[in-house]
TIDOKE-461653 format. One record per residue (C-alpha): residue number from 1; x, y, z. Coordinates in nm, 2 decimals. Example, Ala and Ser with C-alpha at 12.3 -4.5 7.8 and 13.67 -1.06 7.14 Angstrom:
REM residues 2
<atom n="1" px="1.23" py="-0.45" pz="0.78"/>
<atom n="2" px="1.37" py="-0.11" pz="0.71"/>
END
This chain:
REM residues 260
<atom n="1" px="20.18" py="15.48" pz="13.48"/>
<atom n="2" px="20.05" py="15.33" pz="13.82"/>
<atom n="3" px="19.75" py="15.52" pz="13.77"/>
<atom n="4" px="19.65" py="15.40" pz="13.46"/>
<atom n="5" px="19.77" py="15.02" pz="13.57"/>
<atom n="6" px="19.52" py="15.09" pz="13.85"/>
<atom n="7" px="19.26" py="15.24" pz="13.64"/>
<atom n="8" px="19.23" py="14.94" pz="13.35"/>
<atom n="9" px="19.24" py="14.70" pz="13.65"/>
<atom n="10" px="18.93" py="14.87" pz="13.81"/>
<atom n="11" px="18.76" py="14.92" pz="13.44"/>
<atom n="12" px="18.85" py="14.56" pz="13.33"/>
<atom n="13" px="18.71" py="14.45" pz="13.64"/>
<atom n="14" px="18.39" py="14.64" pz="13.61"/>
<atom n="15" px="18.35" py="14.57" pz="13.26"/>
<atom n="16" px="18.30" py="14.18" pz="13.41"/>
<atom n="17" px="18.09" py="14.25" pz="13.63"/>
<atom n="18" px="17.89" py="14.45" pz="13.38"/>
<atom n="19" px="17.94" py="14.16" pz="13.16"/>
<atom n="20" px="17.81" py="13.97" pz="13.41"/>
<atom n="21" px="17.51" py="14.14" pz="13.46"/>
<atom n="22" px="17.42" py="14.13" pz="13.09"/>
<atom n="23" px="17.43" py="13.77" pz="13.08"/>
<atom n="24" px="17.17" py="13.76" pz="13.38"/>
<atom n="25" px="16.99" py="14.00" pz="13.22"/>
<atom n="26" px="16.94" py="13.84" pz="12.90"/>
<atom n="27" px="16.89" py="13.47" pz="13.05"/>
<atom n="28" px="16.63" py="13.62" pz="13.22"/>
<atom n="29" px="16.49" py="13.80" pz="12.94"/>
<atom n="30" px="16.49" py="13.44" pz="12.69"/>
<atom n="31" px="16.30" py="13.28" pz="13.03"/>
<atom n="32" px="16.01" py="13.53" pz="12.97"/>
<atom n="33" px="15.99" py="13.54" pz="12.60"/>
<atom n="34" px="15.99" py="13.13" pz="12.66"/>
<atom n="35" px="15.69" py="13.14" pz="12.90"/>
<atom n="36" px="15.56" py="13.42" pz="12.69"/>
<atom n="37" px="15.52" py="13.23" pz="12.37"/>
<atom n="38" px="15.39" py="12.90" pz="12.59"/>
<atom n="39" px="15.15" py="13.06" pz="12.72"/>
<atom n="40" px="15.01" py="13.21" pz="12.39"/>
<atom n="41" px="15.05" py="12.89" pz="12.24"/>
<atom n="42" px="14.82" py="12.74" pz="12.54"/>
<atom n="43" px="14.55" py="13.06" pz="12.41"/>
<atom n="44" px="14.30" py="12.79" pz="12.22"/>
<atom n="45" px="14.26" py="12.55" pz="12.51"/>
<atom n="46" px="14.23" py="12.84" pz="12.79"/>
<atom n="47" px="13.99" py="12.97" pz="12.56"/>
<atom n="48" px="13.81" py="12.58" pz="12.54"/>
<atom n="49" px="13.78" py="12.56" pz="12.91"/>
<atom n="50" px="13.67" py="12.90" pz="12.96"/>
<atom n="51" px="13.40" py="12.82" pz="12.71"/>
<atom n="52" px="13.34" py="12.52" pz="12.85"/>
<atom n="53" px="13.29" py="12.68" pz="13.23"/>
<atom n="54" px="13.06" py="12.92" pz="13.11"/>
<atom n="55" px="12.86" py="12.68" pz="12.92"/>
<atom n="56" px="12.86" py="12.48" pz="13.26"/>
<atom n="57" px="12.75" py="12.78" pz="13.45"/>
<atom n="58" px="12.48" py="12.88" pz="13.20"/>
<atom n="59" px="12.31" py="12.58" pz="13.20"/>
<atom n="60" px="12.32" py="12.53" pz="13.55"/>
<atom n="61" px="12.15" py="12.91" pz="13.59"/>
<atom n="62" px="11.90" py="12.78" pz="13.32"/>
<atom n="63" px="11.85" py="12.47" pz="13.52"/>
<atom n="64" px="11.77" py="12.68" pz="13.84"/>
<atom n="65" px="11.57" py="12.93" pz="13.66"/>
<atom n="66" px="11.35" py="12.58" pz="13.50"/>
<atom n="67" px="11.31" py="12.52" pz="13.88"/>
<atom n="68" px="11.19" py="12.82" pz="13.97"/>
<atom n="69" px="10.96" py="12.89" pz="13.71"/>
<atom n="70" px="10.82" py="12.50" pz="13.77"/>
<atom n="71" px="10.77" py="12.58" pz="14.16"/>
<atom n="72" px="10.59" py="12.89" pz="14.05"/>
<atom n="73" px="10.36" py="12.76" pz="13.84"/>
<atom n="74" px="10.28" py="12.45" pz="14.08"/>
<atom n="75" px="10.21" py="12.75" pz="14.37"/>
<atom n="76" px="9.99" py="12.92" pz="14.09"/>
<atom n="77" px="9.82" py="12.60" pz="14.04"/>
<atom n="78" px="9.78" py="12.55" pz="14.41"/>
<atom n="79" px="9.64" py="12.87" pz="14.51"/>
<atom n="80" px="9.41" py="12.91" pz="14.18"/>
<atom n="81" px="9.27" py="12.51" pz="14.29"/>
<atom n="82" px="9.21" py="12.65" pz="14.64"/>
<atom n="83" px="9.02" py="12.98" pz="14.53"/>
<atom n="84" px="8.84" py="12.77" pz="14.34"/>
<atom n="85" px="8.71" py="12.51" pz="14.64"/>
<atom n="86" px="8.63" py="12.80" pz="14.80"/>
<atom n="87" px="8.42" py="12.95" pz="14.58"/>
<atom n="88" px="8.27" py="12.66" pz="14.54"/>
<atom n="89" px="8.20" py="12.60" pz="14.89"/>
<atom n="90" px="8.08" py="12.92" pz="14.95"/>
<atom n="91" px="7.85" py="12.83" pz="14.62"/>
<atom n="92" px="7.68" py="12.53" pz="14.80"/>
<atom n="93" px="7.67" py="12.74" pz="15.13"/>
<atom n="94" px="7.50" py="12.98" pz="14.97"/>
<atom n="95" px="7.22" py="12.73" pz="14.81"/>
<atom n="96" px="7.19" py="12.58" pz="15.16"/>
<atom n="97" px="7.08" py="12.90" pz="15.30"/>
<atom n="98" px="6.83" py="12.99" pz="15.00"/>
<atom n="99" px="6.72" py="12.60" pz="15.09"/>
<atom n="100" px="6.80" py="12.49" pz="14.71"/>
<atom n="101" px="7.03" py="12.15" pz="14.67"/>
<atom n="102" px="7.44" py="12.23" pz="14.67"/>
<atom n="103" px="7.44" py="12.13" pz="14.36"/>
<atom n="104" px="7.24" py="12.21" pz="14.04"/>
<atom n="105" px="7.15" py="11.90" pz="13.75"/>
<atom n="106" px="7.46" py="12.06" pz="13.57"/>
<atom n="107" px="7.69" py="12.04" pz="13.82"/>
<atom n="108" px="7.62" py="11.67" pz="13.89"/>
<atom n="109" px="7.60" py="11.57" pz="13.55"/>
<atom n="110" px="7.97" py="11.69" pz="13.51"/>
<atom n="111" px="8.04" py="11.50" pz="13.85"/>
<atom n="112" px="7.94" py="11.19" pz="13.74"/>
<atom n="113" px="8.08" py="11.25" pz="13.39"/>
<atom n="114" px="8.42" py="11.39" pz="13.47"/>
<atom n="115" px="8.49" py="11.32" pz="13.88"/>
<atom n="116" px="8.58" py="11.69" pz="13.87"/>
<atom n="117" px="8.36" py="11.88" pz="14.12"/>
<atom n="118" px="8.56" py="12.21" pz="14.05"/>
<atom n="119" px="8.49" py="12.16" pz="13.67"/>
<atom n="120" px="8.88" py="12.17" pz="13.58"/>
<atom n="121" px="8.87" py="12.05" pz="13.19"/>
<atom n="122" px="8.50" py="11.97" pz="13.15"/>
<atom n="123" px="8.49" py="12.20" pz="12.89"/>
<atom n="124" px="8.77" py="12.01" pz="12.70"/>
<atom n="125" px="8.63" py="11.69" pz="12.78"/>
<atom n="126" px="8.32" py="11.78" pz="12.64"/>
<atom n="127" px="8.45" py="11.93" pz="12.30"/>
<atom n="128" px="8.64" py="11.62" pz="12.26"/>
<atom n="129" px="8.38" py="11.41" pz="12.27"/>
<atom n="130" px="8.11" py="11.65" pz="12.06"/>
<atom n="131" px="8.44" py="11.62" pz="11.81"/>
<atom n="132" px="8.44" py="11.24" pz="11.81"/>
<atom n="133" px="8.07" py="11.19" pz="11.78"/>
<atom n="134" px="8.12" py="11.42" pz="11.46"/>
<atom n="135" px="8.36" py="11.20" pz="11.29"/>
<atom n="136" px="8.23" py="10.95" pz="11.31"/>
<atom n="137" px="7.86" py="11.10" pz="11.21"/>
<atom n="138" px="8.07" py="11.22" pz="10.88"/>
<atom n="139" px="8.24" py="10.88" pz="10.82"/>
<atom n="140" px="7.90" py="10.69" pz="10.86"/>
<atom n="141" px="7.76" py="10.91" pz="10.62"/>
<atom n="142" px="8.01" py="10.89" pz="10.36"/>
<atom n="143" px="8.01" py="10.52" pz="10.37"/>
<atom n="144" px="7.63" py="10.52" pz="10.33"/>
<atom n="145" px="7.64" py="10.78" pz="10.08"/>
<atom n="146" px="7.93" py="10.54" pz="9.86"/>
<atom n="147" px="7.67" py="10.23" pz="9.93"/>
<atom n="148" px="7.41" py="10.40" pz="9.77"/>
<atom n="149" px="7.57" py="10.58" pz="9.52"/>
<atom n="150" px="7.77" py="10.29" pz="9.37"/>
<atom n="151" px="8.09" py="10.30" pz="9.25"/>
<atom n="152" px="8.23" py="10.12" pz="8.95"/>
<atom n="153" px="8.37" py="9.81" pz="9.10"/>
<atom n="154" px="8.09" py="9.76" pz="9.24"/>
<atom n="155" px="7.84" py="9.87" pz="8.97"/>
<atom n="156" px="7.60" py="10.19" pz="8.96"/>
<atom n="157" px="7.34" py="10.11" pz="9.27"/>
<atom n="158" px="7.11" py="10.42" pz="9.09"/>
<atom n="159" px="6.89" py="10.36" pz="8.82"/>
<atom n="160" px="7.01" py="10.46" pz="8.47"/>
<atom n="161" px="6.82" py="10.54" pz="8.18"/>
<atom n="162" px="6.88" py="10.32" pz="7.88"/>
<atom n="163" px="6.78" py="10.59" pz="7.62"/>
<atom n="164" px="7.08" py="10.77" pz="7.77"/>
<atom n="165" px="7.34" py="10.49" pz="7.69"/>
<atom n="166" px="7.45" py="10.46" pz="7.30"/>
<atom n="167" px="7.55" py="10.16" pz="7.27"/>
<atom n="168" px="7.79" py="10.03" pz="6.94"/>
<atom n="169" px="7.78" py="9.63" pz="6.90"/>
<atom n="170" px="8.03" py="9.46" pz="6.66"/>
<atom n="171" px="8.09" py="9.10" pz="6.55"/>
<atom n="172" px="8.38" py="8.94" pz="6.69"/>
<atom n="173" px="8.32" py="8.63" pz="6.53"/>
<atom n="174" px="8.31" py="8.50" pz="6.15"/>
<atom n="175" px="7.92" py="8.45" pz="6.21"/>
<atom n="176" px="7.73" py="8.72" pz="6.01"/>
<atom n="177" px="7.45" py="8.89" pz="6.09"/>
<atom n="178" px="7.51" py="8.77" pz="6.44"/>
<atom n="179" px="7.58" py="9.22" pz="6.55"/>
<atom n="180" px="7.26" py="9.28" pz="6.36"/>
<atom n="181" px="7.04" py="9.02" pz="6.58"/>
<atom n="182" px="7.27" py="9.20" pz="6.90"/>
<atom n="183" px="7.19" py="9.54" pz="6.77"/>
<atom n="184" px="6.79" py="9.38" pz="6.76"/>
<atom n="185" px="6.84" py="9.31" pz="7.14"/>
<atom n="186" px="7.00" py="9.63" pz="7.26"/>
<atom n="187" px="6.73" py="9.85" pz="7.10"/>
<atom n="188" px="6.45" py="9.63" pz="7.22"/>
<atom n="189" px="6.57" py="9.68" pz="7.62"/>
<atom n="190" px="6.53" py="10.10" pz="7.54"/>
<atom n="191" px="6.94" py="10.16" pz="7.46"/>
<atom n="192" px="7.00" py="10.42" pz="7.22"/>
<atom n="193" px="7.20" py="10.21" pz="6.93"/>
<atom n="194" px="7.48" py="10.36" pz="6.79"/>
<atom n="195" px="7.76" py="10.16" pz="6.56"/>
<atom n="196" px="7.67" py="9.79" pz="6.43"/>
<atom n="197" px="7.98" py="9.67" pz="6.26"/>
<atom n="198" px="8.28" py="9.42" pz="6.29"/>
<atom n="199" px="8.53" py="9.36" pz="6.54"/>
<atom n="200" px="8.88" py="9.41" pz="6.42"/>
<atom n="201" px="8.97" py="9.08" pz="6.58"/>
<atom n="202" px="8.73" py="8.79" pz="6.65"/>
<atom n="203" px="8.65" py="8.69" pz="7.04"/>
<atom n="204" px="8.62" py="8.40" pz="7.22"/>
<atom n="205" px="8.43" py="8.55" pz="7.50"/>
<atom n="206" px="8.17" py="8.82" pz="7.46"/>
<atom n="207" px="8.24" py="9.13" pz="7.61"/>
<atom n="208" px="8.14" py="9.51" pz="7.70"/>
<atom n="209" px="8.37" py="9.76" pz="7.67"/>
<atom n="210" px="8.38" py="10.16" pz="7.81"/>
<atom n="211" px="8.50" py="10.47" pz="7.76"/>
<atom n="212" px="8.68" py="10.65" pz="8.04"/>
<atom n="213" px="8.37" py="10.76" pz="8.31"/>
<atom n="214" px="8.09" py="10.55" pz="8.13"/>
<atom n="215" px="8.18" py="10.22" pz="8.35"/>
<atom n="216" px="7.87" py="10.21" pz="8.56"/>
<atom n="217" px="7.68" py="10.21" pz="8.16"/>
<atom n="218" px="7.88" py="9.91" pz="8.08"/>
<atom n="219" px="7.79" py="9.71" pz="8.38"/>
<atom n="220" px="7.45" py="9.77" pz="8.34"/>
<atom n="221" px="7.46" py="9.63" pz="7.98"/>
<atom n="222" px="7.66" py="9.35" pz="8.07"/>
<atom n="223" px="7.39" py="9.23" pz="8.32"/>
<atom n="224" px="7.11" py="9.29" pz="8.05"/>
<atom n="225" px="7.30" py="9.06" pz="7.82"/>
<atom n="226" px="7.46" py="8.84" pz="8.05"/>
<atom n="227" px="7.79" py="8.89" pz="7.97"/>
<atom n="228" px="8.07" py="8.84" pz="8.23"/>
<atom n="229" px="8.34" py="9.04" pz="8.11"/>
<atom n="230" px="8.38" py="9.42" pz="8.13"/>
<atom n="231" px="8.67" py="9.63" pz="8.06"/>
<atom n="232" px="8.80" py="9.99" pz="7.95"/>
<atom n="233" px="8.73" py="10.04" pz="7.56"/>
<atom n="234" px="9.07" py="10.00" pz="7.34"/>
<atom n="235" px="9.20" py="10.18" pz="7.06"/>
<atom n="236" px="9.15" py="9.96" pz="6.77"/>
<atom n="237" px="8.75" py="9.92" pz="6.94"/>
<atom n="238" px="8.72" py="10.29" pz="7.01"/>
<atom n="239" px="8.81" py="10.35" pz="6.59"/>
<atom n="240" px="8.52" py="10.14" pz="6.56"/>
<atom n="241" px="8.26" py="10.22" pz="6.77"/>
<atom n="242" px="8.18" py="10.60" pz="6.63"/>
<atom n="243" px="8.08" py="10.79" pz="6.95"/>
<atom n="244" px="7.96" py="10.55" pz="7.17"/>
<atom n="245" px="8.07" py="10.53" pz="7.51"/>
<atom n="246" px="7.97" py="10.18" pz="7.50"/>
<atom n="247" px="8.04" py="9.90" pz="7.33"/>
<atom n="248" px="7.91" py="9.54" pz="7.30"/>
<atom n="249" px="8.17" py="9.25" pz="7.14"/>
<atom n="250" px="8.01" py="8.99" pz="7.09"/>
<atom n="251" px="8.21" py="8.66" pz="7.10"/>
<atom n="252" px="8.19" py="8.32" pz="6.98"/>
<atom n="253" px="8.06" py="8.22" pz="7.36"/>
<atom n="254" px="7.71" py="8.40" pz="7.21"/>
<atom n="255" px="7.67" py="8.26" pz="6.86"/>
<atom n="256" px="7.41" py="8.04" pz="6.93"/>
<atom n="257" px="7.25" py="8.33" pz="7.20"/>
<atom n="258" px="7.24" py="8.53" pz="6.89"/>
<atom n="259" px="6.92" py="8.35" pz="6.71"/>
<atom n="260" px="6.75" py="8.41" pz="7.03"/>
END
């Protein structure tokens, strides 16, 4: 029986300790899966400034690399502008010793022109200037070419044929005959006469009327007949006039013209 006292003295003391043990054990266990989860839940903005450091470092490399390629170029520059003073010094040396000027007509011309005794953009300059000269060649010819063309608010500037103009003339007032004496008038001055009839509605003011694209007609009719006012041909006129492009309204402003 002393035996076994002993015994569950030694096993209920190393069941503590092993109790013990446990606890540390699983304190230190819940510590880890603590820092474990905090530092997956800090994933998104380790993952920012990583991204963020590489951006940083790319653009800086890009930067550099700008510089590089930007000193290159300026050496390139430099050494193709100094192979090209010498050649052109050995060029003038070369016409000193054949006794010929250092320079030809060409190559002062462009001096004078450019400032640019190695010739660097001459070319350009010149193109842009045989470019300007034709602009403005085209632009002075289309004007011209509108001037003395005409247009239709400014009236035909070529001569038209009055044979080739039908002309209708109808009566806008309640004086009769007065279309008939019109139509006299129209077919005296060489128009081919078309319709001689009424107005649908009466006029104070005489007037010539067009079809669409027979504008430059009408003016020249109006200033045969002195009449002021010309405009594009109506429907209810249009019904009236048959198949000319033109036609003349005559308007109470005329009634006593019309004898005449």
């Amino acid at each position: 029986m002393d035996l076994i006292d002993e015994i569950g003295d030694f096993a209920g003391l190393a069941a503590f300790i092993g109790l013990g043990i446990l606890a540390l054990l699983f304190f230190a266990q819940s510590r880890d899966l603590r820092r474990l989860r905090e530092w997956a839940g800090a994933a998104p903005e380790r993952d920012a400034e990583l991204t963020e450091a590489t951006a940083g470092i790319a653009e800086k490399r890009s930067e550099e690399l700008q510089r590089i390629q930007e000193e290159q170029r300026r050496r390139e520059e430099a050494v193709a502008a100094e192979r090209a003073a010498k050649d052109l010094r050995e060029k003038r040396r070369d016409r000193r010793e054949r006794g010929l000027p250092e320079q030809t007509r060409w190559e002062r011309l462009r001096d004078r022109v450019t400032g640019d005794p190695t010739g660097d953009g001459f070319g350009r300059r010149v193109a842009v200037i045989i470019i300007a000269i034709v602009v403005i060649s085209v632009g002075v010819a289309a004007v011209a070419t509108d001037f003395f063309s005409g247009s239709e608010d400014g009236g035909s500037k070529s001569v038209l044929d009055p044979a080739s103009i039908q002309v209708a003339v109808l009566n806008g007032t309640d004086v009769e005959g007065l279309a008939g004496r019109f139509g006299d008038q129209i077919d005296e001055r060489g128009y081919s006469l078309g319709a001689i009839t009424n107005s649908p509605t009466t006029f104070e003011q005489s007037v010539v009327m067009f079809r669409p694209g027979f504008k430059p007609e009408a003016q020249h009719v109006a200033r045969e007949l002195s009449i002021n006012e010309v405009r594009a041909m109506g429907d209810a006129i249009a019904a009236v006039s048959a198949s000319a492009k033109v036609a003349v309204i005559v308007g109470e402003d005329k009634t006593a013209a019309g004898a005449g």
